[in-house]
C-alpha positions as CSV (number, residue, x, y, z in Angstrom):
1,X,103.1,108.1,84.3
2,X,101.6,104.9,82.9
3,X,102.4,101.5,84.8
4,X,101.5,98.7,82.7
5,X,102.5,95.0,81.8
6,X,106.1,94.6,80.5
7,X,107.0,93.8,76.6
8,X,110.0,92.5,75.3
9,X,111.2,96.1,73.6
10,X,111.2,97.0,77.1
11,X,113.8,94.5,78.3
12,X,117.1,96.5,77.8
13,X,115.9,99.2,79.6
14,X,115.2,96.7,82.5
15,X,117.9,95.4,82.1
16,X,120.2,98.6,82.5
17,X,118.3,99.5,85.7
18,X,118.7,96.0,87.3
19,X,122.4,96.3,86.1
20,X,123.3,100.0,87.4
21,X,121.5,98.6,91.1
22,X,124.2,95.4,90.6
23,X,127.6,97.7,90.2
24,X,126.2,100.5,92.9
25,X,123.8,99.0,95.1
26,X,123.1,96.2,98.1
27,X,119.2,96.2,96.6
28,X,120.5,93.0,94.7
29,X,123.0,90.5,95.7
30,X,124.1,89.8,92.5
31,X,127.4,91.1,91.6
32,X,127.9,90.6,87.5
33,X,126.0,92.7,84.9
34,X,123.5,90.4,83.4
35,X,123.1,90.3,79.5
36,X,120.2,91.2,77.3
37,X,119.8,87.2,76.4
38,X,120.5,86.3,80.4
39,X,117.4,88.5,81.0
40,X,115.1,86.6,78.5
41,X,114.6,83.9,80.3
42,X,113.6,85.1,83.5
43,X,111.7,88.0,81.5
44,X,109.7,85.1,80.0
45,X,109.6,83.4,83.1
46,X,106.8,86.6,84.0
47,X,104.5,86.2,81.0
48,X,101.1,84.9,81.5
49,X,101.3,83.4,85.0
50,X,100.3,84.5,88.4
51,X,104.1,86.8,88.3
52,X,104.1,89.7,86.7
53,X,106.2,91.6,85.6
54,X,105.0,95.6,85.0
55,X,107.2,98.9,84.2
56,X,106.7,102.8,84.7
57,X,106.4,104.8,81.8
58,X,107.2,108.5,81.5
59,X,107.4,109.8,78.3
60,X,107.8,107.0,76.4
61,X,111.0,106.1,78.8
62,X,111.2,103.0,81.4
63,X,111.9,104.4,84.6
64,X,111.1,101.7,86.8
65,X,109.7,98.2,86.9
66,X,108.4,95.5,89.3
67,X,108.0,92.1,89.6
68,X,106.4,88.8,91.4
69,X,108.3,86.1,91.4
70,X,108.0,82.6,92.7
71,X,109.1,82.9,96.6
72,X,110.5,79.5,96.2
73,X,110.3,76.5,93.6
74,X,108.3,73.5,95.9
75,X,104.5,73.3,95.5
76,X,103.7,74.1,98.5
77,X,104.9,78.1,98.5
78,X,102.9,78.6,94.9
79,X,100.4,81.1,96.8
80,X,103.3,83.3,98.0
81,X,105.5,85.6,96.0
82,X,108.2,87.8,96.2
83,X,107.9,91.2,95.7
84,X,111.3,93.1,93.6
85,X,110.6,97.1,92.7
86,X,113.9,99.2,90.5
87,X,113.6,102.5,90.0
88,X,116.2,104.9,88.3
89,X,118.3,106.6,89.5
90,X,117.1,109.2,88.3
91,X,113.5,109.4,89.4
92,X,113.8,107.7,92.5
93,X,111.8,109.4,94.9
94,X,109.2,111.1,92.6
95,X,106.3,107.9,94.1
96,X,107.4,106.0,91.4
97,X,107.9,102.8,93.7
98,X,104.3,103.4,95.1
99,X,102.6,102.9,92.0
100,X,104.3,100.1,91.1
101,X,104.0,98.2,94.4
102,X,100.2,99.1,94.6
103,X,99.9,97.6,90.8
104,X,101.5,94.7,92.0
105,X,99.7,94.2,95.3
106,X,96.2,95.0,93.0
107,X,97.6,92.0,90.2
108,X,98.3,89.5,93.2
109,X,95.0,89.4,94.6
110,X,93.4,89.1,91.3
111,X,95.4,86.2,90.8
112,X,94.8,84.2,93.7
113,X,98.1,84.6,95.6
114,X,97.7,84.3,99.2
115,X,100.7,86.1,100.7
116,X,103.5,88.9,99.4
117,X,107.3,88.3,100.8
118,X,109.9,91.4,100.4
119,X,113.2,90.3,101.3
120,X,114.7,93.9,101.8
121,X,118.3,94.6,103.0
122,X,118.2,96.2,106.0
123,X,120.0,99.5,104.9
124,X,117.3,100.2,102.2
125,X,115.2,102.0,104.3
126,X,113.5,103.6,101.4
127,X,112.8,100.1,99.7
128,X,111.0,99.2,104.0
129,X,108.8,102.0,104.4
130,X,107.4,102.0,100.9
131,X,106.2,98.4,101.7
132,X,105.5,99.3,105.3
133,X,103.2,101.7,103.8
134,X,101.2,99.3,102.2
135,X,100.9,97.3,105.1
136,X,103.6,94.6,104.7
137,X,105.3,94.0,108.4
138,X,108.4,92.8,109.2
139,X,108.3,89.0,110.5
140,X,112.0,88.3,110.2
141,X,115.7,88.7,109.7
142,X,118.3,87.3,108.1
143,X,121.4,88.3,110.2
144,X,124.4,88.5,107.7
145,X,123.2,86.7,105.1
146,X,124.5,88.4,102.3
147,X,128.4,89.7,101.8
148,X,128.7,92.5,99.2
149,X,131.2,95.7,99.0
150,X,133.3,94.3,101.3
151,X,130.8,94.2,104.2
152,X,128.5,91.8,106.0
153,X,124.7,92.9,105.6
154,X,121.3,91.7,107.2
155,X,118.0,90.8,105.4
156,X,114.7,91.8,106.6
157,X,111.5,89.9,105.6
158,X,108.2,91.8,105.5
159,X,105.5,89.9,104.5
160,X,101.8,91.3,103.9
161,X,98.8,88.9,103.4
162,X,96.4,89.7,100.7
């Protein structure tokens, strides 16, 4: 398994991961497939800043990426980012996950980020004890805050300072 920094070739396979958790999953609250070209942006949105953007390797295939991203757009939250970790299918539950959220922990202290926000839904129990694990606690929660497959669902925040 080799986790290292995201390159454009590997943006379709991002993509078709983030897109299979949109059509089967409450991970995201998006609800429509994003394109190739929708991805770009947000892909180069993760290049040489303080929010990375890494994948899993396993022979020569993408199996999982993760991501920091802004945890919102003012000033004053640019020490904080928010943590977001797909895995296939596929090789979900082979500690996949782990090493990505401990490559992502390990890049956010080097770059100076104070605190790490996962805003988890609250029946992705694997997605809360993978960052309980690493030491990230819950400090909040979002009570029906997002509305997808026909049903009402909570959002917990865990937050871990670095």
């Amino acid at each position: 398994m080799i986790i290292r920094k995201a390159e454009l070739k590997d943006l379709q396979a991002i993509t078709d991961i983030y897109n299979h958790a949109i059509l089967n999953l409450t991970a995201t609250f998006d609800e429509e497939i994003k394109s190739l070209e929708e991805r770009k942006e947000w892909y180069f949105a993760h290049q040489g800043s303080r929010y990375p953007l890494i994948v899993a390797e396993l022979n020569a295939e993408i199996v999982g990426w993760g991501s920091i991203s802004p945890f919102r757009p003012r000033a004053g939250y640019r020490f904080t980012g928010e943590t977001s970790i797909y895995v296939r299918t596929d090789r979900q539950g082979h500690k996949i996950g782990t090493l990505l959220l401990k490559e992502l922990i390990d890049m956010a202290c080097a770059s100076g980020l104070h605190t790490l926000m996962g805003i988890i839904v609250d029946d992705n129990l694997p997605s809360i004890k993978l960052h309980a694990k690493f030491g990230f606690e819950i400090v909040g929660r979002f009570k029906e805050a997002g509305y997808k497959f026909g049903r009402w669902l909570d959002v917990i925040i865990m937050q871990k300072m670095l």
